[in-house]
N, C-alpha and C positions, 0 to 999 in steps of 0.2 A: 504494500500500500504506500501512497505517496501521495503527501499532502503538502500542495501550497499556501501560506499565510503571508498576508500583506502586512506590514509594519510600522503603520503613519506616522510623522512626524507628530509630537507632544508640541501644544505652543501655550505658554505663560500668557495668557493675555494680559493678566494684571497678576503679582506677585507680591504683597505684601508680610514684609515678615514681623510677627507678635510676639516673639519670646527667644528666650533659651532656656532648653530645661539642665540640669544638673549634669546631665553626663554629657551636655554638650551640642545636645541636637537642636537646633532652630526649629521653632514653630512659625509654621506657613499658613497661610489664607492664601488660597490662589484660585483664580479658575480658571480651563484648562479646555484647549480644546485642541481639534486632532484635523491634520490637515491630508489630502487624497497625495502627499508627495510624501516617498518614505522607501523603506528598505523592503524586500523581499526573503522572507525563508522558508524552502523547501527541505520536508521530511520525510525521509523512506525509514522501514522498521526490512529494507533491503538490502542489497550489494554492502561493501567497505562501510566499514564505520569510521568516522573522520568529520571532517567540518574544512570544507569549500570554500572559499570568500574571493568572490568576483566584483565586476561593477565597479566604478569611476574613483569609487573614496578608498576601495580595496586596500590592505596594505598585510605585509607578512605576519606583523603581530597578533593581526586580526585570528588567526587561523590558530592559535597557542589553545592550549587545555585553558587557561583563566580564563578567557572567551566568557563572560559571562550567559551565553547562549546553553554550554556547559554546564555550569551553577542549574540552571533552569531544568539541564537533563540530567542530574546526577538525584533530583529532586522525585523526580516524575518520570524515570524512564529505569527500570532495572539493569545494575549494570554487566549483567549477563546478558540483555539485548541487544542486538544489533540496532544503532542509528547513525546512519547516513546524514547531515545536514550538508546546505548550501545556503550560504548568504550572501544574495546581490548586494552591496551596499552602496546606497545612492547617497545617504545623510553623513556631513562631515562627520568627524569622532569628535567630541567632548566639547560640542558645539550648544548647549543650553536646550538642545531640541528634541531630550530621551533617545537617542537612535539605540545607543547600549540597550538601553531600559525596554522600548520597545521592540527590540529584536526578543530578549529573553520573554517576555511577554508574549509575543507570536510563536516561540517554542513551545511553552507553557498550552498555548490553546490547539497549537497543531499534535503535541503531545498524546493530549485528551481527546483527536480523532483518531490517532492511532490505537488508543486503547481502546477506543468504540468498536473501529474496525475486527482489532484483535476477539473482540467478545461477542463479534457478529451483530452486533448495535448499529442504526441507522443515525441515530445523534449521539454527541458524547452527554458526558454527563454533566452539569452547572458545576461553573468556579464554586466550592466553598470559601466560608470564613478562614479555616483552619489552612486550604492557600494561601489563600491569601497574606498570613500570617507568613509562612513558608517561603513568601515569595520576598515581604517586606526586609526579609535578612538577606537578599542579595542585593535589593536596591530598594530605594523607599519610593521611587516612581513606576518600579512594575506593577504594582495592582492597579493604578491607573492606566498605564498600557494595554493590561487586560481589558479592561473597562473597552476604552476608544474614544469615549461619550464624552462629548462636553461636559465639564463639574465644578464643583466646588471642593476644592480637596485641602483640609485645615491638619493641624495637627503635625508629624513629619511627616505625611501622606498617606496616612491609615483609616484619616475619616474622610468618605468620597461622598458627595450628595449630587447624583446628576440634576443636570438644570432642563428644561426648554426654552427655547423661542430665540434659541442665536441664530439668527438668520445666516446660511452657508456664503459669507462673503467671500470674494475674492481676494488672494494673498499674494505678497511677493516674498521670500524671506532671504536674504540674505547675511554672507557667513565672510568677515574678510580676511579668511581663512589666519586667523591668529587664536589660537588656544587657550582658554582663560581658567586658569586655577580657581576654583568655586572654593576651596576654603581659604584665599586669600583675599578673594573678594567681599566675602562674610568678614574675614576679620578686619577688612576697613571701613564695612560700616558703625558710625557710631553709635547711633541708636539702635540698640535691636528690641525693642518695646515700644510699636506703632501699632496704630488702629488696625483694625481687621477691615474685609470689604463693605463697602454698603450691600444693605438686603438686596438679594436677586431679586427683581417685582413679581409678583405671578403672571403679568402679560406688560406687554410694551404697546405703544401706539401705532408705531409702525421702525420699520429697521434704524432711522434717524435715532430714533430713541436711545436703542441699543447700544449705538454709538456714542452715543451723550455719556450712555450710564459708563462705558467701557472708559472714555476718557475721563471722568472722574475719579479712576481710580490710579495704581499707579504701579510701579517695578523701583521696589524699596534698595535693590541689588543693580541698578540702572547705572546712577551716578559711582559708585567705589567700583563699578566693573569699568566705568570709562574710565577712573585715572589708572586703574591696571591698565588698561587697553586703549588707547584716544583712537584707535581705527572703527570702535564700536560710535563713537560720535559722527566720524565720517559718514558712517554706512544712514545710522538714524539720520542725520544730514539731507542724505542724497533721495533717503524715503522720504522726507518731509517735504523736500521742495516741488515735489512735483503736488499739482495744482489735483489732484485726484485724491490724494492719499488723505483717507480722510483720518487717520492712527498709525501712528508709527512708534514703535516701541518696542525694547529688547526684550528676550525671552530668558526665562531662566538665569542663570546668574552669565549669562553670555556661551559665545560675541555674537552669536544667530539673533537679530533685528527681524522685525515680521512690519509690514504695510500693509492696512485695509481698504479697499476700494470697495468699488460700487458695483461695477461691468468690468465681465471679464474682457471684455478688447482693454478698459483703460489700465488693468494690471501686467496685460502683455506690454503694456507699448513702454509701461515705466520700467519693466523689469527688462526689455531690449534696452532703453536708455543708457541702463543703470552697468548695464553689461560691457556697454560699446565704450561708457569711461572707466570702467574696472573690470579690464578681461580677466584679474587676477583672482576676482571676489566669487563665491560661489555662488551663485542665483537662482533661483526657481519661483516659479508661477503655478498656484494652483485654487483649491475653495477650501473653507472647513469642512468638509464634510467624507472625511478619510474615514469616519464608521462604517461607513455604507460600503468601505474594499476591504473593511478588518478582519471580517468573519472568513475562515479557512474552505478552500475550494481543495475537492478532491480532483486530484489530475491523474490519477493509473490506476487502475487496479491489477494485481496477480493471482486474485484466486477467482 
């Protein structure tokens, strides 16, 4: 059996951080939404067992036993079985945008067709809690990569609350390909005890709205990731200026920047603009709405 799982990029729309608890961990208020541009991984319970990594961001280390992909199979997969993995990797590494996180995340669920498969089941069985739990000791953003769903995720990311009514905008996100250490960027912020989000509404007037409510909010890890990085201001910069963009704002604790528009023709044209003065910067155009490719497609069967 051999199961394809798509990967979506994770985006921070708004990230503010509420605390530190005792052993160190920041408490988050964020919500989260998942874009249709992301990695690929394919699982056989066939042929060589190993782990593949192809596709534009590819790189050798990628392919090591730490592979957090690994973590996710060491969890959920007997290691007397046979598992084959492949990962395309389109999303830069440690780029504020979960690719790590949602790769092991898409393991995790393609896993759970294997095991269907294996018991002659036509669907796997539902994420539990006690996963979940499972999952949060590899990484605190893979239960939300599970998820896929737009949310409200507080806590270190163990408390998820999906939302409705984000309307599937169109995105550009861009990475200016420089690597930003996330506990260095935490440790220059000064305040780490800010407000949390405004209430989600239970409906909006129309997508305007959404927008309003979204720039009211903020990325508390924004400003200490640009004096880490003054390329991540660039990038915000070059998103802001164009007359469409109606949000621009960095994701996660960096350097991946996200731009919200309106019509996908005006996110293409900014995202060619944005390309033709930074052939360097990594670029992509796509919608929120990467749930709708997360759920795992069977592509072979052998029995």
């Amino acid at each position: 059996m051999k199961v394809e799982v798509f990967a979506p990029a994770k985006i921070n729309l708004c990230l503010h951080v509420t605390g530190k608890r005792s052993d160190g961990y920041h408490l988050l208020d964020t919500l989260v939404a998942f874009a249709d541009i992301g990695d690929t991984v394919c699982l056989s319970d066939t042929g060589p067992a190993g782990l593949e990594v192809s596709g534009p961001e590819a790189a050798p280390e990628l392919s090591g036993k730490d592979n957090i992909m690994w973590q996710a199979a060491a969890l959920f997969w007997g290691p007397d079985r046979s598992l084959s993995m492949h990962l395309d990797k389109q999303l830069p590494v440690a780029s504020g945008i979960g690719g790590g996180s949602a790769d092991a995340a898409a393991t995790y669920r393609g896993l759970l067709w294997l095991h269907a498969a294996a018991e002659g089941l036509d669907t796997p069985r539902a994420p539990s809690a006690e996963d979940a739990e499972a999952l949060m000791a590899i990484g605190a953003d893979v239960p939300m990569c599970v998820l896929s769903e737009t949310a409200r995720v507080q806590g270190i990311g163990e408390q998820i609350t999906p939302v409705d009514g984000l309307h599937p905008y169109p995105v550009v996100l861009v990475n200016p390909r420089v690597q930003v250490s996330t506990p260095t960027v935490f440790s220059r912020l000064a305040n780490k005890k800010n407000p949390g989000l405004e209430p989600w509404p239970d409906s909006f007037e129309d997508r305007d709205a959404v927008l309003e409510w979204l720039g009211a909010q903020r990325n508390d890890l924004q400003a200490p990731a640009i004096e880490c990085c003054p390329e991540i201001g660039a990038v915000l910069g070059a998103l802001a200026q164009d007359q469409n963009c109606h949000l621009a704002r960095m994701s996660g604790s960096g350097a991946t920047c996200f731009g919200l528009f309106g019509r996908m023709h005006q996110a293409q044209a900014a995202a060619q603009s944005i390309n033709a003065s930074h052939p360097d910067w990594w670029v992509r155009v796509g919608r929120l709405n990467g749930s709708r490719r997360a759920v795992p497609q069977l592509i072979r069967s052998t029995t």
